[in-house]
C-alpha positions in Angstrom: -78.2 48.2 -10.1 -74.7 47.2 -10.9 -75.3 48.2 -14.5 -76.4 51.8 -13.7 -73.5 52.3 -11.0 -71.1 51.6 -13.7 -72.1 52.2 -17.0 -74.9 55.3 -16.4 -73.3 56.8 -12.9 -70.2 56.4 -13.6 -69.8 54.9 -10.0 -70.9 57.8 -8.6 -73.3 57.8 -5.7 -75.6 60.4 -7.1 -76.0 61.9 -10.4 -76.0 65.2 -11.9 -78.6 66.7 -14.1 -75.8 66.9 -16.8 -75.3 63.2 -16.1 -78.5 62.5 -16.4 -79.4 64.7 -19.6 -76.6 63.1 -21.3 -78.4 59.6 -20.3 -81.5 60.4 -21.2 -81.6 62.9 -23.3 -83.6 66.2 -22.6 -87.2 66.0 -22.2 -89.4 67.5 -24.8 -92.0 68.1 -22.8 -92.4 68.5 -18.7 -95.9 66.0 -18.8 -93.7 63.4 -17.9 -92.1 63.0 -14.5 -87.9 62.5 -14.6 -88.1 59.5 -12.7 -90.6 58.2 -15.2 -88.5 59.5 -18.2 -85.2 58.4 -16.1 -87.1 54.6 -15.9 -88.3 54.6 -19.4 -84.5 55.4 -20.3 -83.1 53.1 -18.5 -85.6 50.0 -19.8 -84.0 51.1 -23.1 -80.8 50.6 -22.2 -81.1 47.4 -20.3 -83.0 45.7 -23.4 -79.8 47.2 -25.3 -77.4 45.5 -22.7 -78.8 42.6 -23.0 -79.0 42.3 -27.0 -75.7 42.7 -27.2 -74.7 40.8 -24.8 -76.7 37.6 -27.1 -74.6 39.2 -30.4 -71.3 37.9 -29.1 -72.8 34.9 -27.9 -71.4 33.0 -30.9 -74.1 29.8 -30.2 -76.9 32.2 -30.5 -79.7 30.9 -32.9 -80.9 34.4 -32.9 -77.9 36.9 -33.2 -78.3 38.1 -36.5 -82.0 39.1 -35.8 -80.2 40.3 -32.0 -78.2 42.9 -34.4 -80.5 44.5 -36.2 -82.6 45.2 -33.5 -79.4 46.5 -31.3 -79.8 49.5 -33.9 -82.3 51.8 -32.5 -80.2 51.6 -29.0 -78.1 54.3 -29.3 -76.0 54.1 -26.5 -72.3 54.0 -26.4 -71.7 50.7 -25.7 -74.2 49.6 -28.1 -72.9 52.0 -31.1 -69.4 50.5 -30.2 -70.4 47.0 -30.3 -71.7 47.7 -33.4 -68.5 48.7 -35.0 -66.5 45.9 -33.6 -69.2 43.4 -35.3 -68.2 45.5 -39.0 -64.6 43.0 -38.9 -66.7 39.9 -38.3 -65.7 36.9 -40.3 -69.1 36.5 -41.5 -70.0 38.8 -43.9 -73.8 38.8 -42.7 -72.7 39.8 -39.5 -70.7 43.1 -41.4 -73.4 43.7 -43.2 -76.3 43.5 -40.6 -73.8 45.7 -38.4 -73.6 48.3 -40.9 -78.0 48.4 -41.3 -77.3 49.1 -37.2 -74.9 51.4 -37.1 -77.4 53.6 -39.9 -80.2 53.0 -37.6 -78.5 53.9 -34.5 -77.7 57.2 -36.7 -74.8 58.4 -34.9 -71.9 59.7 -37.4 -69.3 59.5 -35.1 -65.6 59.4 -36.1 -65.2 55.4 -35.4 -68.8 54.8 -37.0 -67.9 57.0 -40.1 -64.3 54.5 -39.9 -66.2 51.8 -39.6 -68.5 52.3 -42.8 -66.4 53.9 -45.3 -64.0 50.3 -44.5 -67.2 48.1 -45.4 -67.8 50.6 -48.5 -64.8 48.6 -49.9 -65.3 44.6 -48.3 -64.5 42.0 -50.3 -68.5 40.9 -49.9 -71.2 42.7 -52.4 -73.9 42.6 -49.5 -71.5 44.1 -47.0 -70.8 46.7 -49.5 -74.5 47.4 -50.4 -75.3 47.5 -46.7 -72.7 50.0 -46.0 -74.0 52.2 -48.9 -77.7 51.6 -47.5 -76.2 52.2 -43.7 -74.6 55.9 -45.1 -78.3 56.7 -46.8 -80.0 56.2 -43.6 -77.4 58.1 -42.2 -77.5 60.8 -44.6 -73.6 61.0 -44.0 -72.7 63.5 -47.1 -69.0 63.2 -46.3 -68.8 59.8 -47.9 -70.9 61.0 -51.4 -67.7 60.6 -52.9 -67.3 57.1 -52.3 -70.6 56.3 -53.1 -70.2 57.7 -56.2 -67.2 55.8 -56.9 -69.2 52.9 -56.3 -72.2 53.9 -58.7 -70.0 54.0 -61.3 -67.2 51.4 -60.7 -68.5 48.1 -58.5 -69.0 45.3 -60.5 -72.2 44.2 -58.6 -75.7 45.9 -60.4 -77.7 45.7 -57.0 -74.2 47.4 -55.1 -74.2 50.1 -57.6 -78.1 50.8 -56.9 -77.6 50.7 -53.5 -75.1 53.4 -54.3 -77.7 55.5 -56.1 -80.5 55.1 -53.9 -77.9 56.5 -51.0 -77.1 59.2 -53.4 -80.5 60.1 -54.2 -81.1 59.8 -50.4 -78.2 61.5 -48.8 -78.9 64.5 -51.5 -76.9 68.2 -50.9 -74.9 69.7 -53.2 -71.7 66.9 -53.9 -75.2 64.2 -54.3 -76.4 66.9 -56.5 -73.1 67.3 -58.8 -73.0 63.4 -58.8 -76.7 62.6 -60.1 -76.0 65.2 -62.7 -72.4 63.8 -64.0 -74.3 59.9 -63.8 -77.1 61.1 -66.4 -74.9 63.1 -68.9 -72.9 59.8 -68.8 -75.6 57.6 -68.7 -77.3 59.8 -71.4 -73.8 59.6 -73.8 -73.7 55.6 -73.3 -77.2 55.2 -74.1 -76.6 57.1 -77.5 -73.4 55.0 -78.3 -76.0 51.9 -77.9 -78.4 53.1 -80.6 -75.2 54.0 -82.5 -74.1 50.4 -82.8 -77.4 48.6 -84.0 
């Protein structure tokens, strides 16, 4: 009860129906009740709660398996959880954060932030997570930086990370990028028959 008083209603004795289509979500069809729906919801969250609450519990023999699953929550708290976890020290906590944050598909401003920073961490499965994360995301915004990747990271499996995304995220930039990558790929490949 204390969880739905202040993280659902807001304190608030009773709720809107804005509040509570902004909780839940609208209904896609009328065959279920609200206070089924509104329960249903509400499970979802709890579960979510709860997760995270077993993430930041540093003792936890389960908290990287905790944050993956923490991804298909997408509630607020969960989606910012999941950012704060992308400046872990451990960079299997970043990376597992970043698979979340693409599940939990919610391109905000501070989850865009948050991705693009791991794009460039120090760690080659942080970097190839973030790269997956955007793919899942289909966040065309950061193509650009993916691309960058694809043709500059030093790592094989980051840079095919990088393409898969790419060839994932697709649109016009993705477009314009898969076509520059085979002319170029296409040139060195001739300068390698060229030297035997």
């Amino acid at each position: 009860m204390k969880l739905m008083e202040t993280d659902i209603f807001d304190m608030k004795s009773c709720i809107s129906r804005s509040t509570y289509d902004a909780f839940c979500g609208k209904q896609e069809s009328d065959t279920e009740c609200l206070a089924d729906h509104f329960f249903n919801c509400l499970c979802d969250y709890t579960v979510g709660y709860f997760a995270i609450r077993e993430v930041f519990n540093m003792e936890s023999s389960v908290r990287l398996q905790a944050i993956q699953n923490i991804g298909r929550f997408q509630t607020p708290s969960v989606i910012c959880s999941l950012c704060d976890l992308t400046t872990d020290e451990d960079p299997n906590i970043r990376a597992v954060a970043a698979i979340g944050l693409g599940k939990a598909g919610q391109g905000t401003k501070r989850v865009q932030d948050s991705l693009v920073r791991l794009l460039s961490d120090e760690d080659r499965l942080v970097r190839q997570s973030a790269c997956l994360a955007e793919a899942l995301m289909r966040e065309t915004k950061s193509v650009q930086k993916i691309s960058d990747i694809w043709r500059n990271d030093p790592i094989s499996q980051v840079r095919q990370a990088a393409e898969i995304a790419i060839r994932h995220i697709g649109g016009p930039e993705a477009d314009k990028a898969l076509k520059i990558n085979k002319v170029l790929s296409t040139e060195m490949d001739k300068l390698r028959v060229g030297d035997k």
